[in-house]
C-alpha positions as CSV (number, residue, x, y, z in Angstrom):
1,X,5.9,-115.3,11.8
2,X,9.5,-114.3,12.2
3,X,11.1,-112.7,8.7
4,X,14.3,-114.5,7.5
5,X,17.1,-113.3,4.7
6,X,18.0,-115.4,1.6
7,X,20.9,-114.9,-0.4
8,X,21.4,-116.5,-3.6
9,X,23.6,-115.7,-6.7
10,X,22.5,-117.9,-9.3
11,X,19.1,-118.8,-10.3
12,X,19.5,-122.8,-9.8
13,X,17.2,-125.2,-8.0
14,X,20.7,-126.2,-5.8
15,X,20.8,-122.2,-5.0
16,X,18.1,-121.7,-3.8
17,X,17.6,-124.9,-1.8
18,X,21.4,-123.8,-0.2
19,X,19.8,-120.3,0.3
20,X,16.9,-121.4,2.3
21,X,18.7,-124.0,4.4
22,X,21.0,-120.8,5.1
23,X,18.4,-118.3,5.9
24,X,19.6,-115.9,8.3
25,X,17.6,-112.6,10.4
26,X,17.3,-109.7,8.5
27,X,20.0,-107.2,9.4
28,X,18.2,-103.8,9.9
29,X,21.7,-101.9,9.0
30,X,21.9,-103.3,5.4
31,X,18.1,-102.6,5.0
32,X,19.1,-98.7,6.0
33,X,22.0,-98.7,3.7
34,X,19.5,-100.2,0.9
35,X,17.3,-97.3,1.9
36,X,19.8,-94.9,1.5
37,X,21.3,-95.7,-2.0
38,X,17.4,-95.9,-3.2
39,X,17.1,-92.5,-1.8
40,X,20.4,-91.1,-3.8
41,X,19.4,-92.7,-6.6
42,X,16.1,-90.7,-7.0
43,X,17.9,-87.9,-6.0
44,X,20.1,-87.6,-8.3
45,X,18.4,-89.9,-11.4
46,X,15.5,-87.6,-11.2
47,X,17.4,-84.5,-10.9
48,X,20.1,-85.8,-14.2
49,X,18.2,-88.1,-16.1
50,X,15.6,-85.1,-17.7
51,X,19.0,-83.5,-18.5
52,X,20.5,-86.6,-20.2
53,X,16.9,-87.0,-22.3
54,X,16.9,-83.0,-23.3
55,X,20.7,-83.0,-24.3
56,X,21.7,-87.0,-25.3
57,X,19.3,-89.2,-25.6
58,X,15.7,-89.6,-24.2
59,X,16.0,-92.9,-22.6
60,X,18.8,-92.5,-20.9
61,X,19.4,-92.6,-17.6
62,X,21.9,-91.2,-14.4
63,X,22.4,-92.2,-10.6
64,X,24.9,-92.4,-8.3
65,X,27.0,-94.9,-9.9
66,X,26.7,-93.5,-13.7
67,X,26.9,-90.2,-12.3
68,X,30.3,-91.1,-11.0
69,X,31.7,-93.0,-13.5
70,X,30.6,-90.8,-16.1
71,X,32.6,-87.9,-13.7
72,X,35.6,-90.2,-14.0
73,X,35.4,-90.4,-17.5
74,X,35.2,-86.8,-18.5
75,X,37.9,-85.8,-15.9
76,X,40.6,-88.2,-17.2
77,X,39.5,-87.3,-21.0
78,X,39.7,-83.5,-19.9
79,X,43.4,-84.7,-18.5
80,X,44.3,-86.3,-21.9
81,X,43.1,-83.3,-24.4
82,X,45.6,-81.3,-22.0
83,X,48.2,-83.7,-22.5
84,X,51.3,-81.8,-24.3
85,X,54.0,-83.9,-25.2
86,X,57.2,-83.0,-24.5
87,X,60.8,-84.8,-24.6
88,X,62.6,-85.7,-22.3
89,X,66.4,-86.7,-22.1
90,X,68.7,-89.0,-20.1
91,X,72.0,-87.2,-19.0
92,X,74.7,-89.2,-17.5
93,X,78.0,-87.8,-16.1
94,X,80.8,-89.3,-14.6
95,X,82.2,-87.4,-11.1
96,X,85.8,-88.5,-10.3
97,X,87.3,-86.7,-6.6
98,X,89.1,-88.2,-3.4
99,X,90.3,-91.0,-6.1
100,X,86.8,-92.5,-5.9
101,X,84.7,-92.6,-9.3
102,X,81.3,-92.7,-10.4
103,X,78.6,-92.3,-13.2
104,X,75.2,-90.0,-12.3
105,X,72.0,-89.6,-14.1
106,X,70.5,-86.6,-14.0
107,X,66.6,-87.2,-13.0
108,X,65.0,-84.3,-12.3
109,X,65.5,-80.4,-11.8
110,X,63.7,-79.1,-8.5
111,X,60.7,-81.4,-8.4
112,X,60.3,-82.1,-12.4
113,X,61.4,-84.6,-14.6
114,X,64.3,-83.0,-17.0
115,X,63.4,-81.5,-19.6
116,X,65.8,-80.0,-22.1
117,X,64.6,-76.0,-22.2
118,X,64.9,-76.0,-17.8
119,X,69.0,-77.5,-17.6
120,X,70.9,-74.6,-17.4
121,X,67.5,-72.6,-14.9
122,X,67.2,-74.8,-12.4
123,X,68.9,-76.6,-9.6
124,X,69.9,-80.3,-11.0
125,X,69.6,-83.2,-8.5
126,X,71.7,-85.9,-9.9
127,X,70.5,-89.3,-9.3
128,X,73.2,-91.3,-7.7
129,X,75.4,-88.0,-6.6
130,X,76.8,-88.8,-2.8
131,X,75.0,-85.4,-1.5
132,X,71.5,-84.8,-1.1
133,X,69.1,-83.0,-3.8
């Protein structure tokens, strides 16, 4: 007896009726990549969960996914505790030559946004300036 695939999303008489009506052959790559992710999953759950038990809170639990996210999380919090505020100031000039006129914002210094200690040590690029920065 050949083995067919149902797919259904919602547990309702009509989904499931639809699902069988649209039963298809298995596809032997998705059951691989299944396979896989199980694998990974007891990989690294067995490996982090004990951890998360001993340290946090017996219970818990850690796989690829939580792993991950949790990585995500700690990395941008890390970012934010390094966060130092600084300020930051708009300069405008106005360049006149060759009877032409305009107004210029200065942006940035080298690669950085400006900052008031770095004006007068490094190179200004002047948004808006007819040459190059």
């Amino acid at each position: 007896m050949p083995v067919k695939r149902i797919v259904f999303h919602e547990i309702t008489m009509e989904a499931i009726k639809q699902a069988v009506k649209d039963a298809h052959d298995v596809d032997e790559n998705l059951v691989r990549a299944q396979e896989s992710r199980r694998i990974l999953d007891r990989l690294y759950g067995y490996t982090i969960s004990p951890v998360l038990w001993k340290k946090v809170q017996t219970g818990l639990s850690a796989g690829r996914v939580q792993s991950v996210a949790v990585r995500l999380i700690v990395n941008r919090e890390e970012e934010r505790l390094a966060f130092r505020p600084a300020t930051y100031w708009d300069l405008e000039a106005r360049f006149s030559g060759e009877g032409r006129e305009f107004t210029a914002t200065l942006a940035r210094l080298d690669d950085e946004r400006v900052r008031p200690a770095k004006i007068s040590t490094r190179r200004a690029c002047w948004w808006g300036a007819t040459s190059a920065c």
